[in-house]
N, C-alpha and C positions, 0 to 999 in steps of 0.2 A: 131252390133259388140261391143263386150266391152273388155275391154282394162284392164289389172291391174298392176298397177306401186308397186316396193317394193322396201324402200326405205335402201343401206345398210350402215352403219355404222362402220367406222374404226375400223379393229380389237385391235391396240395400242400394248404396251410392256405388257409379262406375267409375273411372278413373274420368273419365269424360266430367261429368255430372261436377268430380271432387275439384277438378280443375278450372272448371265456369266457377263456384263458391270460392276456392281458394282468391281470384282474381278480382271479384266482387269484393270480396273483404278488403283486401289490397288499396281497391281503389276508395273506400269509404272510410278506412284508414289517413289515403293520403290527403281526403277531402279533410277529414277533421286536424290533421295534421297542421295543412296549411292554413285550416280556419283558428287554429291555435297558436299560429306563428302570426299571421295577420294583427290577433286579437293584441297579443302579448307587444308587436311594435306599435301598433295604435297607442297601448298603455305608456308606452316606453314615448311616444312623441307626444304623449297628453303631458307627461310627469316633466316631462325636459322644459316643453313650453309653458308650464305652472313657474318650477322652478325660475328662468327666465325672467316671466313677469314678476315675479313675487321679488328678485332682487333688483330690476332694475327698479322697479315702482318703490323699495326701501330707498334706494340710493340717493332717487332724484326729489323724495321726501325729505331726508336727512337734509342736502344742501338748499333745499327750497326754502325749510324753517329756519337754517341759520340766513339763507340770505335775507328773508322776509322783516329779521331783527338785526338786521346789522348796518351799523352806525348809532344805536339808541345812543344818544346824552339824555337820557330824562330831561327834566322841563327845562333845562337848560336851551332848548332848539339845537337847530342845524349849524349856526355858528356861534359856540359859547367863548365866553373871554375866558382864555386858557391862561388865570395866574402864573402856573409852573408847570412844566413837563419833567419828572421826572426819571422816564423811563432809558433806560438803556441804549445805548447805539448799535445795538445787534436789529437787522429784521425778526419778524413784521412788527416790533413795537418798539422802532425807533422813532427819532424827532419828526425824520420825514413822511413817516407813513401811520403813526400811531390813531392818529384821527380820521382815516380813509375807512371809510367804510369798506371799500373791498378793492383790491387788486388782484393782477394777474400775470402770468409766464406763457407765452406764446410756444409749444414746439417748432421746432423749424425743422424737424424728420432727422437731423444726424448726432442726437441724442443729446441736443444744446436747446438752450430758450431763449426766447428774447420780449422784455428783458433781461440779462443773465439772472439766474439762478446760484449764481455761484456760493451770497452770502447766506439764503436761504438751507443752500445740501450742504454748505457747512458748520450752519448750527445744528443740523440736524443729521446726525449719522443712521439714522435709520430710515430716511429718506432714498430710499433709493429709487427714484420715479421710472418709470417707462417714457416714451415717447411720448407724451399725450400734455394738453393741456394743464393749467395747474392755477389754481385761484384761491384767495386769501381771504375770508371772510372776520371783521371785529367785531364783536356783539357782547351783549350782555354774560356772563360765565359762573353766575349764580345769585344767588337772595342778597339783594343790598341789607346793609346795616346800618340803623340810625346813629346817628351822631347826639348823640345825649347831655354833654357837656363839653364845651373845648373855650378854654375860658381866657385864650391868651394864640394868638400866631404860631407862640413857638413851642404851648404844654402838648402833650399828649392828648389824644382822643378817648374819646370815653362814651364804649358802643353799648349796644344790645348786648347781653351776653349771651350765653348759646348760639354764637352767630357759627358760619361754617370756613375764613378767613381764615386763611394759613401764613404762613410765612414765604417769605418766595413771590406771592403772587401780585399781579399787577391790577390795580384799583383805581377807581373813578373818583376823587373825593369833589362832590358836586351839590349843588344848591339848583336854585333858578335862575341866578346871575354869573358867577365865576364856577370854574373848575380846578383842580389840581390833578395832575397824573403822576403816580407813584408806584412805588414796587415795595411791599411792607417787608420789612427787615426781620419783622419776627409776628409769630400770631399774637393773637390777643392773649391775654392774662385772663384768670377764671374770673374778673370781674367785667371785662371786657373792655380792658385799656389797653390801647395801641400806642405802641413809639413810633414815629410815621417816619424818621432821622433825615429829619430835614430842620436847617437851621430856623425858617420861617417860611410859611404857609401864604402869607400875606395877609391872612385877617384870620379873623375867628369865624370855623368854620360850623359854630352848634347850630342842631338842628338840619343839618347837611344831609345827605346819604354817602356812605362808601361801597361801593358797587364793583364786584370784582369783572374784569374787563379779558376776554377769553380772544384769541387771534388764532384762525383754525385754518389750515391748509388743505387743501384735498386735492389727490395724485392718485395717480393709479403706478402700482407695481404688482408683481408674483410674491403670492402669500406662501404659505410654507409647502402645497401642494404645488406650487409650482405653477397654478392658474393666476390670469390678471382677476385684481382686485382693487378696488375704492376701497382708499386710506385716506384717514384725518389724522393728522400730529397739531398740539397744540402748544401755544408759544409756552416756555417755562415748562415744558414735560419732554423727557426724550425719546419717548417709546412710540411708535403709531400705533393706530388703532385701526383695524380692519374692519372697514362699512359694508359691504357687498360684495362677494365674491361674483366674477364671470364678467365682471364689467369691464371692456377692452381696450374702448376709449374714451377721450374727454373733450368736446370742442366746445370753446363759450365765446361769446362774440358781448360787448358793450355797446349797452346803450346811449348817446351821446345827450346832452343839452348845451347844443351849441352857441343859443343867443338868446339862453339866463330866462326862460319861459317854463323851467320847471318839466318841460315834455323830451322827447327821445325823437331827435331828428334824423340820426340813423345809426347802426349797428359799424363796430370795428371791432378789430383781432386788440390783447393784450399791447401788442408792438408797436401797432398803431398807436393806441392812445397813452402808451408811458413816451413815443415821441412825440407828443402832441402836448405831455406835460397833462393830460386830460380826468385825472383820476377823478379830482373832486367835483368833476360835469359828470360823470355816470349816474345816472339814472335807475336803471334796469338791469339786466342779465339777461342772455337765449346759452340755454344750457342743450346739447346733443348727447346723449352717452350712447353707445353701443357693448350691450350685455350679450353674452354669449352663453350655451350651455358646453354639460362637457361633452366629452369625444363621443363616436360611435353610437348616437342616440337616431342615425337615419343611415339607410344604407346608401341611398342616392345622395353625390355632393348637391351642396346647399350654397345658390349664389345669394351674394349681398354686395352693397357697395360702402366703401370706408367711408367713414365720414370726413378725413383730409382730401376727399378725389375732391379735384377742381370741377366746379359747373361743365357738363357737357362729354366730360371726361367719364369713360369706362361707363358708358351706357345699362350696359347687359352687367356688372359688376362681373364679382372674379369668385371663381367657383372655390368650395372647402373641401378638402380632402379628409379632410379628419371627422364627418360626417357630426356638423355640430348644427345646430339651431343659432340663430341671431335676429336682435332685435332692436330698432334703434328709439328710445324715448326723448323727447324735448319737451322743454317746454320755457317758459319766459316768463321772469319775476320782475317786480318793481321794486326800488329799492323805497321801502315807505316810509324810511326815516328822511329822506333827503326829497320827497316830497311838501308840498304847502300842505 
């Protein structure tokens, strides 16, 4: 009997067969592909929209706190008898404006304000605002100093020592009855005596406080990237300081008290109420900013609408090219010093 063995050999993958897998792979390739391009622009509008929030929400903190203290006289109240003013004729702490708790610069869109701005961007050279609104806020500018012995109108003061009073700066010398407004000629001495170089004070002011008195601007210009940015310059310093970066614009409206009730009868632009003579009837503040992210955070442009469009005007807002994110924050502050 004979036997015959045959021996068979794997049939393996046919071109057919390699071309269905080859294609397969392809496609679960391009699925995770674009599940990874998806993922990565979600990231990319999570991060943009963080960013965003995270600067406007600094920005409109920053000017909420200084408006919230601005106009403090200590116990003096809302109208102290102003012995002396001695501060300088330059804005914002001149004779006219030094006791205002806050003013303002209206844009008018062709790179002017009103009221002018002229004396303001030329005290300050690094001022260089954009288009947008522009407000002045007075407040307190650090730890007042007691007054410990002042034993005459015209001697010297004689403070706290370790105080933080410099030279240059401009001060509140205040009680609960009078004030005096000054600009200290020199800092304190290690014991803490001031020359205050003034021929007379008008009384003796021991037991007073000296309270350094800060007058802060905020505008928005391009920071050294070249994006808009919220800037504060303060009076007697030349340099700005950059508050928030993406912040694009600035619209603020005043609150009025028109017939002496302490309340807010209705809102006007800066222009308005420096013709109306109105500064020391404000009330409140409505602050709008418009923060922006940077470029190319969305492929699709991104409509929004300015915050200078007039009511009724550009419905549908105007599309961005530059595929950026935008966000507009408000909000309305009361001025608490110049309420009862």
């Amino acid at each position: 009997m004979t036997s015959r063995w045959t021996a068979q050999c794997p049939a393996g993958f046919g071109l057919v067969e390699l071309l269905i897998a080859l294609a397969l792979a392809l496609v679960l390739l391009g699925a995770v592909a674009g599940l990874f391009t998806a993922s990565a622009q979600s990231l990319r509008l999570q991060e943009a929209a963080s960013r965003v929030d995270e600067n406007g929400r600094h920005a409109l903190g920053v000017l909420l706190r200084d408006l919230r203290s601005a106009g403090n006289r200590g116990c003096t109240g809302r109208e102290p008898a102003v012995l002396f003013n001695a501060f300088a004729t330059t804005y914002p702490l001149d004779q006219a404006h030094a006791l205002l708790p806050v003013d303002g610069f209206e844009a008018r869109g062709d790179g002017h304000w009103q009221p002018s701005a002229a004396g303001l961007l030329s005290n300050h050279a690094d001022l260089d605002a954009n288009d947008a609104d522009m407000i002045t806020v007075r407040t307190v500018g650090g730890a007042a100093a007691q007054v410990l012995e002042h034993p005459s109108p015209e001697a010297a003061l004689l403070t706290t020592g370790h105080n933080a009073l410099r030279a240059g700066q401009p001060v509140r010398l205040a009680d609960c009855s009078d004030m005096v407004l000054l600009t200290l000629p020199e800092a304190p001495d290690a014991q803490g005596r001031i020359e205050h170089g003034i021929a007379s004070l008008g009384r003796s002011f021991a037991g007073a406080e000296l309270t350094p008195i800060a007058a802060r601007t905020y505008f928005i210009r391009e920071n050294a990237r070249g994006e808009p940015s919220l800037f504060r310059v303060e009076a007697g310093r030349r340099d700005a300081v950059e508050i928030a970066e993406g912040v694009e614009d600035l619209q603020i409206l005043y609150g009025l008290d028109r017939d002496g009730d302490f309340g807010t009868e209705d809102y006007a632009t800066a222009a308005t109420v420096a013709a109306l003579e109105a500064w020391p009837a404000v009330r409140s503040v409505r602050l709008d900013l418009l923060v922006r992210s940077m470029p190319r955070v969305t492929d699709s442009p991104q409509r929004y609408r300015p915050l200078s469009a007039r009511p009724g005007t550009q419905p549908n807002g105007i599309a961005d090219a530059e595929g950026r994110l935008r966000r507009t924050f408000s909000a309305t502050v009361a001025l608490r010093n110049r309420l009862p």
